[in-house]
N, C-alpha and C positions, 0 to 999 in steps of 0.2 A: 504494500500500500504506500503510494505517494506521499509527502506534504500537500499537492492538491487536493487528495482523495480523502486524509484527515480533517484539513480545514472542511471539505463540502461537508463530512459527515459529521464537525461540531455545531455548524451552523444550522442543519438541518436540526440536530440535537436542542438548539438552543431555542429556534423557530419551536419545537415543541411544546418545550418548558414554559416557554412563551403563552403558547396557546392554553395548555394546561393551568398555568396560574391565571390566568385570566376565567375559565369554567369556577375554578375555588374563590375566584373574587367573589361570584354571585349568591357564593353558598358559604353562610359564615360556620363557624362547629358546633354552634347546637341548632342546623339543620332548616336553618330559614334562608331563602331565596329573595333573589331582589328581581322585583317584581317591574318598579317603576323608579325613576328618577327624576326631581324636576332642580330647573335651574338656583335655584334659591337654596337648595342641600335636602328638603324634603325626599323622604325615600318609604314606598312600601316594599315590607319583607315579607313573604307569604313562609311558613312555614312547612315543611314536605309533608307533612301529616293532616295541613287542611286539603279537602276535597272540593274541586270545584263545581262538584255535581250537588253540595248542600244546597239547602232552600233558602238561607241565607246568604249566599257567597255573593252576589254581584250586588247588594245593600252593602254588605262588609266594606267590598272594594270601592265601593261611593263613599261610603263615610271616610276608608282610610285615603282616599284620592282627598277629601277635600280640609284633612290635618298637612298631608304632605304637601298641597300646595301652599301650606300657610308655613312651610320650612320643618314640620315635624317630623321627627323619625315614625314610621309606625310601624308597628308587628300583628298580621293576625295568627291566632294561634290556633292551635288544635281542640279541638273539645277530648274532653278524656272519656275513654273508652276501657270496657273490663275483658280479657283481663289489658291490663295498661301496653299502651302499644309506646310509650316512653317513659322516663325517668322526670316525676312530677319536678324536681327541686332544678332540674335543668332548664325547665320555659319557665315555672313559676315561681321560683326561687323568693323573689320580694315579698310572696305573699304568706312565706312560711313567719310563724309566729303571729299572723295578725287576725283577725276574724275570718278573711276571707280561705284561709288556707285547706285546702283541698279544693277549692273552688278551682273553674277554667272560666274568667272574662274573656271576653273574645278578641281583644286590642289593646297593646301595651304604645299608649301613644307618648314618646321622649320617655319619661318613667313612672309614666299615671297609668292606672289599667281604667277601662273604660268597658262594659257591657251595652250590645245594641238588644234594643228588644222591639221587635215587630209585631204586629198583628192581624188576622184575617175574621174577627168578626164583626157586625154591621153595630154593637154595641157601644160605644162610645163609651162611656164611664166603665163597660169590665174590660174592653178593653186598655182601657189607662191604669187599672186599677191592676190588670193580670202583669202587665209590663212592670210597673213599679216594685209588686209585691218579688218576681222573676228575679229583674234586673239587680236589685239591691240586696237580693244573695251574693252574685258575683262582686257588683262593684262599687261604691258610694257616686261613682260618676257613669251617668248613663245618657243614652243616644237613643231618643224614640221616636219611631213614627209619630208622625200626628196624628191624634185623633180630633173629631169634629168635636171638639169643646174648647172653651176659652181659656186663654194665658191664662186669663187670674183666679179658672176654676183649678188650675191645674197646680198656680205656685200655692194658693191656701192649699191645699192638700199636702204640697210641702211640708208647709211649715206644722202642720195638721203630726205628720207622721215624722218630723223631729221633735216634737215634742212628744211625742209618745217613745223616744230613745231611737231612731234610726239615723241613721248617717248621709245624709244627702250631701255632696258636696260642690257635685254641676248635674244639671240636667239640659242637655243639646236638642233640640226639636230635629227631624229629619222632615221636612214637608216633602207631599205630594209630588212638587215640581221639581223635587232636588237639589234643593236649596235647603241649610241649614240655621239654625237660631240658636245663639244660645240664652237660653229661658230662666234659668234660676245659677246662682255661683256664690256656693257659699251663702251667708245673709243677706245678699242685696240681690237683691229682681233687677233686668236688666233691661231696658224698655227694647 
């Protein structure tokens, strides 16, 4: 073998390594893929274990589309499954020790987990009522459809269910149109 036949076949070599690190860019080690990119540093990571055949996956990827265009990192994650098809402290890690632990919210947006919750009945107050009660196993900060009832039936009910001890900390409107609100944050309503 040559010096030209060495050098073609480090080069080829390296073109690989090349190519290869660039595949493991996209996939970081606990098994999340990047999804999207936007100019601003926003990025959604889908994780190998979500299905894009779920009933909620393409509301996921609207919600996490419209943090990442606001510069947010987001992650959807996996729902847990028996027997466990991963090691819970590897995606959920931040949530060991707090209430929510065993829990899977569906969105870790920069280092806030976030629960979306949807719904398909024509009921308006169960379904506000079914999201809230759902969402607030998972996460103190939730993302909901709207239902055909008012902001301010919706933030007394808030404040309704922290003072009975619940954690509300943001509540995000998802409208019809695809456009998002956020409606309650913390102690102050947000017009």
């Amino acid at each position: 073998m040559g010096v030209k036949d060495v050098h073609d076949q480090l080069e080829t070599s390296s073109t690989t390594i090349k190519n290869n690190l660039r595949v493991r860019d996209t996939m970081d080690m606990s098994g999340f893929n990047v999804k999207d990119t936007f100019p601003n540093g926003g990025k959604i990571l889908v994780h190998e274990l979500v299905s894009s055949d779920d009933s909620d996956y393409e509301k996921l990827i609207e919600v996490a589309t419209f943090f990442a265009a606001a510069g947010k990192e987001v992650r959807l994650t996996p729902k847990m499954k028996r027997p466990p098809q991963f090691e819970y402290v590897s995606i959920y890690g931040s949530l060991v020790g707090t209430q929510y632990e065993h829990k899977c919210p569906d969105l870790l947006v920069d280092d806030l987990w976030y629960e979306h919750e949807g719904f398909i009945t024509d009921n308006a107050k169960r379904a506000f009522g079914n999201m809230m009660n759902h969402g607030l196993k998972q996460s103190s900060r939730l993302i909901i459809d709207k239902p055909d009832l008012t902001d301010g039936f919706m933030i007394r009910s808030f404040y309704g269910r922290i003072k009975q001890g619940a954690a509300i900390d943001e509540v995000w409107l998802r409208n019809p149109d695809g456009t998002f609100k956020l409606l309650f944050k913390n102690d102050k309503h947000l017009p």
